[in-house]
N, C-alpha and C positions, 0 to 999 in steps of 0.2 A: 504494500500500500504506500502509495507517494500523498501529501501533502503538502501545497505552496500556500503560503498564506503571503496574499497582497503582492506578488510579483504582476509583471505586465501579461495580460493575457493573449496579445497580439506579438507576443516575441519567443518570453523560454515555456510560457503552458503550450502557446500551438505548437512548441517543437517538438515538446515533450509526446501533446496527444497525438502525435503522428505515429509514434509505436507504443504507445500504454495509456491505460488508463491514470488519470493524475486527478484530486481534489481539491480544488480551487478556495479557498477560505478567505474575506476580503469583508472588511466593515462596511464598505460601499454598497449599495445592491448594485448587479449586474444582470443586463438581460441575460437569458440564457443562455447558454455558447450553445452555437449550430453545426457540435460535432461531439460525435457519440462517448469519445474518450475523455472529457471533460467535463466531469459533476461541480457545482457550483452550490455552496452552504456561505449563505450572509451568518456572519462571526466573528466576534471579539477577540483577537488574541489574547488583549488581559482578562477574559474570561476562559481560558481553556478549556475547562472541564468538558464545554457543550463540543469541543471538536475531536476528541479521542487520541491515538498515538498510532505510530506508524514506523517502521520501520525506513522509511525515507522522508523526510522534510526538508524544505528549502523555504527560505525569504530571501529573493533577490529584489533589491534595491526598496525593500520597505522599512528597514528597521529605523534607517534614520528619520521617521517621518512620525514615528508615536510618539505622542506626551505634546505633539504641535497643535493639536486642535485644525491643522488642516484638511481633515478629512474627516469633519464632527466628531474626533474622540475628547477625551478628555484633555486637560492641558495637567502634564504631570514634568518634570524634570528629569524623572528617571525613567519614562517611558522606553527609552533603548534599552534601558537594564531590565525592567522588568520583562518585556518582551524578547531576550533572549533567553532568560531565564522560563517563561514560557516553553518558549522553543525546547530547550535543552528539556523540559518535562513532557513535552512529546514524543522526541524520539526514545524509542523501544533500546534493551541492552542490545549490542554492538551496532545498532542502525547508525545512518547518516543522517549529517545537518551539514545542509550547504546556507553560505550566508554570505552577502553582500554588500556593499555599501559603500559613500563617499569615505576616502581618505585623506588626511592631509595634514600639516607639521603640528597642527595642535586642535586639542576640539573647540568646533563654531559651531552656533545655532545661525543658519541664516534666516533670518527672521522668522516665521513661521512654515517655511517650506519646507527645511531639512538640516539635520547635522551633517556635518562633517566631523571624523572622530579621526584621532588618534592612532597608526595602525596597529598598537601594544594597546587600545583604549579596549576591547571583547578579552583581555583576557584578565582583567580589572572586575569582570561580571565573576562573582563564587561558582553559580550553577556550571558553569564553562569552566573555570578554574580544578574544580572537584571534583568535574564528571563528565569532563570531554579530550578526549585527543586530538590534536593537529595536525590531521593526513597530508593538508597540502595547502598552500598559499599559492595563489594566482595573481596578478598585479597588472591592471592596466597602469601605464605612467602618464603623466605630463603630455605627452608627445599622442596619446592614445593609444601606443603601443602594446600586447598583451606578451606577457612574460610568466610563462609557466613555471610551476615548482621552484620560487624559490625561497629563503627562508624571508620569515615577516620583519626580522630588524633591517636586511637589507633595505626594506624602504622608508626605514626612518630617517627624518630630516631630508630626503632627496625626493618628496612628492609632497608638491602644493596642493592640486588638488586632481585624485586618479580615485581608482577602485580598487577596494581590496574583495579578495574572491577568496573564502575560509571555506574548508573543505575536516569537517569533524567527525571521528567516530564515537557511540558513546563507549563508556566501559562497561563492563559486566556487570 
């Protein structure tokens, strides 16, 4: 079972439904996707319970965007903390948590739109700290560039503002 919560549905869910089935989880309503590999449940990250666990989970390019109230949620501070920590209670023992999000030399709120964190800022979260592995670091840079597998301090201090791509197993 896969789970995205709040990634774009027009980029990595239709990649995804193109060979599996994937469940789309998003505080937004959305009309229905008009393709059979794509079940859609309106849901609260900081309310988990009502969306169950999975052995694959991903949030690409939403974490930064909780505790903003940009997308009628609440306005919390720690909204990125809490909602990985979320995350991390979804995935099932050894499942994956892919995760996404602006990087850059230090954390910003840009106004109500989105963070930018820190790319050492996810492992500051305890749930991730005490109960996630780091299979693999992906880095788009400055330039746009994607650079696979490399370690997460290399883009300390040399990315203004890129994307970091965490790739977690949980533990046993």
């Amino acid at each position: 079972r896969h789970i995205d919560i709040g990634s774009r549905i027009d980029g990595f869910v239709a990649h995804v439904a193109s060979f599996r089935v994937i469940e789309i989880v998003d505080i937004r309503p959305v009309a229905q996707p008009c393709h059979d590999n794509i079940k859609f449940v309106q849901g609260n990250l900081m309310q988990p319970s009502t969306i169950g666990m999975a052995d694959s989970v991903s949030s690409l390019h939403a974490i930064e965007h909780f505790g903003l109230g940009r997308y009628s949620d609440p306005i919390d501070v720690n909204g990125h903390h809490k909602a990985l920590s979320n995350l991390v209670r979804m995935v099932e023992a050894k499942g994956m948590l892919y995760v996404s999000f602006p990087i850059g030399m230090k954390n910003e709120v840009h106004f109500n739109a989105h963070r930018v964190l820190h790319p050492l800022e996810i492992f500051e979260n305890k749930d991730i700290a005490d109960n996630m592995i780091l299979r693999r670091f992906d880095l788009v840079n400055d330039d746009g560039a994607l650079i696979h597998n490399v370690s997460v301090e290399s883009s300390v201090d040399k990315v203004r503002y890129g994307c970091g791509i965490y790739t977690f197993q949980k533990k046993a």
